[in-house]
C-alpha atoms as one frame of an Amber mdcrd trajectory, in Angstrom:
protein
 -95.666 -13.711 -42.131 -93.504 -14.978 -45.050 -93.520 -11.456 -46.481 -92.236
 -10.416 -43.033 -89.428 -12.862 -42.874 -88.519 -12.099 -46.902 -88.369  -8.502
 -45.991 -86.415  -9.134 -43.280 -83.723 -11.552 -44.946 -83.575  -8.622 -47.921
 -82.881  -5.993 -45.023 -79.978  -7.558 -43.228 -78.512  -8.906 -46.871 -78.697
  -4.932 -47.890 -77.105  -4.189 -44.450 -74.489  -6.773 -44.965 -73.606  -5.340
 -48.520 -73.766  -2.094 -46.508 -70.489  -2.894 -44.468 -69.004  -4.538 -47.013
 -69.545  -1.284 -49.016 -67.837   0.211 -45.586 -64.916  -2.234 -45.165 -63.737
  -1.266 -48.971 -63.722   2.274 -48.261 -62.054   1.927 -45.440 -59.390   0.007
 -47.273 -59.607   2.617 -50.206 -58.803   5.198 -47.484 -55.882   3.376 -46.143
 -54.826   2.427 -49.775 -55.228   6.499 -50.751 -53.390   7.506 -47.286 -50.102
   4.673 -47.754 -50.272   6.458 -51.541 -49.908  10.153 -50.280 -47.023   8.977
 -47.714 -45.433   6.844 -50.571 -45.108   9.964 -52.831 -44.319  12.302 -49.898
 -41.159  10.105 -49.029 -40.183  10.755 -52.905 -40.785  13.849 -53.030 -38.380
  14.452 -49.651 -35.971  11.890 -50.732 -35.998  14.060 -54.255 -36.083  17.649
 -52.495 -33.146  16.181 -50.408 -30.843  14.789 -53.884 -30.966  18.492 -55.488
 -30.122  20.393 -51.941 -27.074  18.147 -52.259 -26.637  18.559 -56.077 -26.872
  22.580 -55.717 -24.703  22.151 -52.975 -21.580  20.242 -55.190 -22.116  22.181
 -58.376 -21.521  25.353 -55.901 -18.520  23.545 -54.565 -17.264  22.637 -57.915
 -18.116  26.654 -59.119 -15.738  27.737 -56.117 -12.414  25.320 -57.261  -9.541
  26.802 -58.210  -8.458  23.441 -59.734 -11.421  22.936 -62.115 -10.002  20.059
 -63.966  -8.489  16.965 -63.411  -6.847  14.007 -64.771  -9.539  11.815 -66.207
  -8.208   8.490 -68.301  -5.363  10.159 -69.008  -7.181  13.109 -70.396  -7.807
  16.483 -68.861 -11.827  16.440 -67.269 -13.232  20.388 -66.914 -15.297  19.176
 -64.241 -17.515  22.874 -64.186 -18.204  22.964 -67.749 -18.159  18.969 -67.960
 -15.948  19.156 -70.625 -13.047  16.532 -72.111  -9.795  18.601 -73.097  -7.560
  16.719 -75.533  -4.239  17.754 -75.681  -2.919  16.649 -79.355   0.711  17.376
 -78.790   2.233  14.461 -77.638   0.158  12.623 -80.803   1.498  15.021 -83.375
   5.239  14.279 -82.229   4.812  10.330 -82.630   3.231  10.882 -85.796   5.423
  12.996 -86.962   8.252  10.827 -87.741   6.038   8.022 -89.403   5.643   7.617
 -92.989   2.365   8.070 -94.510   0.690   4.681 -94.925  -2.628   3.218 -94.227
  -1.670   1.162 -91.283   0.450   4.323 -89.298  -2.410   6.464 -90.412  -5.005
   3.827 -88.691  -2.991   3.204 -85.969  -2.696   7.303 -85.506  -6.526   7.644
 -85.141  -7.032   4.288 -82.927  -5.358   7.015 -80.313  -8.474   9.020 -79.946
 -10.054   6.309 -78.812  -7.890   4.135 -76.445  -5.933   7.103 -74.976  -4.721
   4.544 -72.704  -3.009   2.703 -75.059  -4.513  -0.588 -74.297
């Protein structure tokens, strides 16, 4: 009798373990399925970004005004490209003597085109 009733205890423990066994599977399902719609919603949201970067860089290929005025300098906005126009910097330098400070000051241009 107490062999039957120790049998029986280790029986529904095992069959206890056995839907706990089934409960974490389950959740390792759900877990696995949220996973597979997590990275489908990437890769949509990321499918959907590059239809709409093809679609500008087409747009921008099909300009006729290609650049524009960027901080005062000239933006290529196909190749991505900065144009610096040196004229107007060669004709203020021009008339300056040579020193250290003028020269200084003349480069300090190239970087603070705004003048600030």
């Amino acid at each position: 009798m107490k062999m039957l009733s120790k049998l029986n205890e280790e029986i529904l423990g095992l069959l206890e373990k056995e839907k706990d066994i089934e409960h974490k599977i389950a959740d390792g399902n759900k877990f696995r399925r949220d996973i597979r719609k997590g990275i489908q919603k990437i890769e949509d949201y990321l499918s959907t970004d590059y239809r709409k970067y093809r679609a500008t860089v087409r747009g921008l290929d099909e300009l006729e005004e290609k650049e524009q005025k960027v901080l005062r300098e000239i933006w290529n906005r196909v190749e991505d490209t900065i144009v610096f126009k040196f004229d107007a910097l060669i004709e203020r330098s021009e008339h300056l003597e040579l020193t250290k400070r003028n020269l200084l000051k003349i480069i300090a241009k190239f970087f603070d085109s705004l003048g600030c």
